[in-house]
N, C-alpha and C positions, 0 to 999 in steps of 0.2 A: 648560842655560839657567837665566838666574836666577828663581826663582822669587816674587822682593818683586813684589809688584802698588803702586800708586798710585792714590792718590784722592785730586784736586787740590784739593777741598774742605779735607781735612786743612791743609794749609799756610795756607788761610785762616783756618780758626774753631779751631788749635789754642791759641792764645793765649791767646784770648777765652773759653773754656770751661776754662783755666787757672785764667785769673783767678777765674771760681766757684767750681772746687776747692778754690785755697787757704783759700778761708770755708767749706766743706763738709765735707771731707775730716778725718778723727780725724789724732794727730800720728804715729801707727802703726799697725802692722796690717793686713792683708791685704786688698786691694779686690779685686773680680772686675769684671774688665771681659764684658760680655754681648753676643753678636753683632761681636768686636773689628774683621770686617773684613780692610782689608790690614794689621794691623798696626800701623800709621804713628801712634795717637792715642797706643797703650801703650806704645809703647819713647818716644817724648816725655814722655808723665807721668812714667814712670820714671824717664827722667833729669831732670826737673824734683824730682820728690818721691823723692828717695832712702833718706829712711826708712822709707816705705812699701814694702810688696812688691806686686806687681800679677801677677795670674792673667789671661791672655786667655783666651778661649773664642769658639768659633765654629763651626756647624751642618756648615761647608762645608769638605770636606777641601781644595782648592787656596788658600782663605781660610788656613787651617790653616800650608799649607805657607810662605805667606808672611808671616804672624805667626812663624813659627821660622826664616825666613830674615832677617829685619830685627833679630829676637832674634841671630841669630847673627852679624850686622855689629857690633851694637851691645854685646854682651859686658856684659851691665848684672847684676852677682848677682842683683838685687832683681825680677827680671824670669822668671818660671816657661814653661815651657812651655805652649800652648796647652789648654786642654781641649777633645773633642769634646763641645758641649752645644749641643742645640736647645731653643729658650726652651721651645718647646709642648709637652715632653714632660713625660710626669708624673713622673718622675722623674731628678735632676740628677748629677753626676758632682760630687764635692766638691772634688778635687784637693788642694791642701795648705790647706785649712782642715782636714785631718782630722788630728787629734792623737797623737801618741803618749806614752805614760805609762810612764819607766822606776821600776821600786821598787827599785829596789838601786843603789850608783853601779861596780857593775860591767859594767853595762847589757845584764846577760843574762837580764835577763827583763822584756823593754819587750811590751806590748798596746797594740792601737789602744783608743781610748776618744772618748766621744761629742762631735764636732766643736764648738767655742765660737761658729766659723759667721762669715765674713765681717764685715771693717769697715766695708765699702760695698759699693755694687755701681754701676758707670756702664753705661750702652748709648746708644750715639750714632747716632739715623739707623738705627733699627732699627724702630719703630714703624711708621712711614708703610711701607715696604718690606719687606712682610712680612703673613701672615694675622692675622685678628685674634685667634685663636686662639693668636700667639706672644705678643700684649701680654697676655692672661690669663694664660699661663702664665710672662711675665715676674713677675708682682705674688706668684702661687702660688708658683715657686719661690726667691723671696726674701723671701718669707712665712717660709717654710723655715731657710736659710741664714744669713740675716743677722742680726745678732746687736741684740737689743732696743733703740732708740736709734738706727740705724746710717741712714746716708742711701740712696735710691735716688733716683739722676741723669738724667735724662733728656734728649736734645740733639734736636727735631725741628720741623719746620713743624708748626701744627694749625689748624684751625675753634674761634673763640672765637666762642660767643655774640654777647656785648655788644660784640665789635670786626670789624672790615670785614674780610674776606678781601684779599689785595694781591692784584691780577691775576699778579703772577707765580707765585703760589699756587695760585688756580685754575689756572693753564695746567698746573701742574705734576701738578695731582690729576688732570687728565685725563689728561696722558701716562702715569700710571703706572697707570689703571684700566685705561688702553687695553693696556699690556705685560701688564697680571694683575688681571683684576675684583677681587680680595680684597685689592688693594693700596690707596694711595690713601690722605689725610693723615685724620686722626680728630677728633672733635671733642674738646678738650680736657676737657670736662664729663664725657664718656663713660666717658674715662682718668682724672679723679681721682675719679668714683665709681665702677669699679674697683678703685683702688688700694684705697679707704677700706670696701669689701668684703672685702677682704686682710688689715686692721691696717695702712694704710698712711694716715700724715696728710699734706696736703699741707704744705708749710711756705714754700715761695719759689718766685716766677716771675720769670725775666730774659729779658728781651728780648736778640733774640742778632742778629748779622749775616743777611740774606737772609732777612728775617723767618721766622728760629726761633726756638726759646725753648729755655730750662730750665727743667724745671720739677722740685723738689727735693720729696722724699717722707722719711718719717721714720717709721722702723718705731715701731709702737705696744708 
C-alpha cells in the first residue's frame, strides 16, 4: 500500500505561506521543518526553493513513512530524509546540520565537530494540535539549533487579545478540546512571551487564509 497520506489543507495554504518564505527564508542553508506531517509542505518548498536543503521531522512513525514516501516520488537532492523528533523532548536529533571536519585533503582523517545549527526552522499547524508542552519545547529546542539571526515560522489559528475570535475558530477550538483536553488554539500573547523566554524576538505577523496567521520569530 502506498504509504503518502494527504492533507487537503496543504493544497490550499501552500502558496500563501510560500509567499512568506520567500521574505524569511536565508538564500541557503539548511531549514528544519518541525512536526512536517504528511509530508506534502516539504517536498513543495523543496521544489520551490532549491538552493535550500530541507530536513523533515516528525514525532509519528506513519507521518514518517509518508514524508519518505512523497520524498521518494519526488527524487528532489535538496530534500533529506525525515528525522524522528518530538518537539517536547529535551533533547533533539540534529540530522545533517551536524558537521564534519576533514584536516588533510586525503579525507582520512575527517571528525564530527560542533553543529553551526540550522538556517530556519518552519512547523505548520503544530501548535494548536498538540500539548502545550510541544510549543515550549518547540522555542527550547530551537533555542538550541538555530543559528543566531535565523527565523522561526510559525503557520496556525490563535486567540488575539485586541481582535475577535471568527466563530469558525471557536467551533474549531472546541472540537479539538473535545478529541484531547490539551489540545485547542492558544493565545498568541502566551506564544510570543514564550518565545522571548527562549531568545526569540517576534518580528512579523501575517494574516493567512481561514483565519491563521504567521507569525515570524528571530533568534536573538
Amino acid at each position: 500500500m502506498n504509504a503518502r497520506r494527504h492533507a487537503p489543507a496543504t493544497q490550499r495554504n501552500r502558496e500563501v505561506i510560500a509567499g512568506v518564505l520567500r521574505h524569511e527564508l536565508p538564500a541557503n542553508g539548511l531549514i528544519l521543518e518541525v512536526a512536517s506531517g504528511s509530508g506534502e509542505h516539504v517536498v513543495h518548498f523543496a521544489e520551490l526553493f532549491p538552493a535550500l536543503e530541507w530536513q523533515p521531522s516528525d514525532a509519528d512513525a506513519l507521518a514518517r513513512e509518508s514524508i519518505s514516501a512523497w520524498q521518494d516520488e519526488a527524487d528532489l537532492p535538496n530534500l533529506h530524509q525525515p528525522l524522528d523528533l518530538d518537539a517536547a523532548a529535551p533533547d533533539w536529533p540534529l540530522g545533517h546540520a551536524n558537521a564534519i571536519l576533514c584536516v588533510n585533503k586525503d579525507y582520512n582523517s575527517c571528525v564530527p565537530v560542533k553543529s553551526v545549527g540550522y538556517a530556519a526552522c518552519i512547523c505548520i499547524n503544530m501548535v494548536h494540535i498538540s500539548k502545550w508542552a510541544a510549543t515550549v519545547g518547540l522555542f527550547k529546542g530551537c533555542a538550541k539549533v538555530l543559528q543566531a539571526g535565523a527565523p522561526l515560522i510559525l503557520y496556525d489559528p490563535y486567540f488575539r487579545d485586541a481582535v475577535e475570535t471568527a466563530p469558525s475558530n471557536l467551533a474549531f477550538d472546541i472540537d479539538l478540546r473535545s478529541r484531547n483536553p490539551e489540545w485547542g488554539l492558544r493565545h498568541l500573547e502566551e506564544v510570543d512571551h514564550e518565545a522571548m523566554a527562549h531568545g526569540f524576538e517576534p518580528t512579523r505577523l501575517v494574516e493567512m487564509l481561514a483565519n491563521n496567521i504567521i507569525r515570524v520569530y528571530r533568534k536573538r
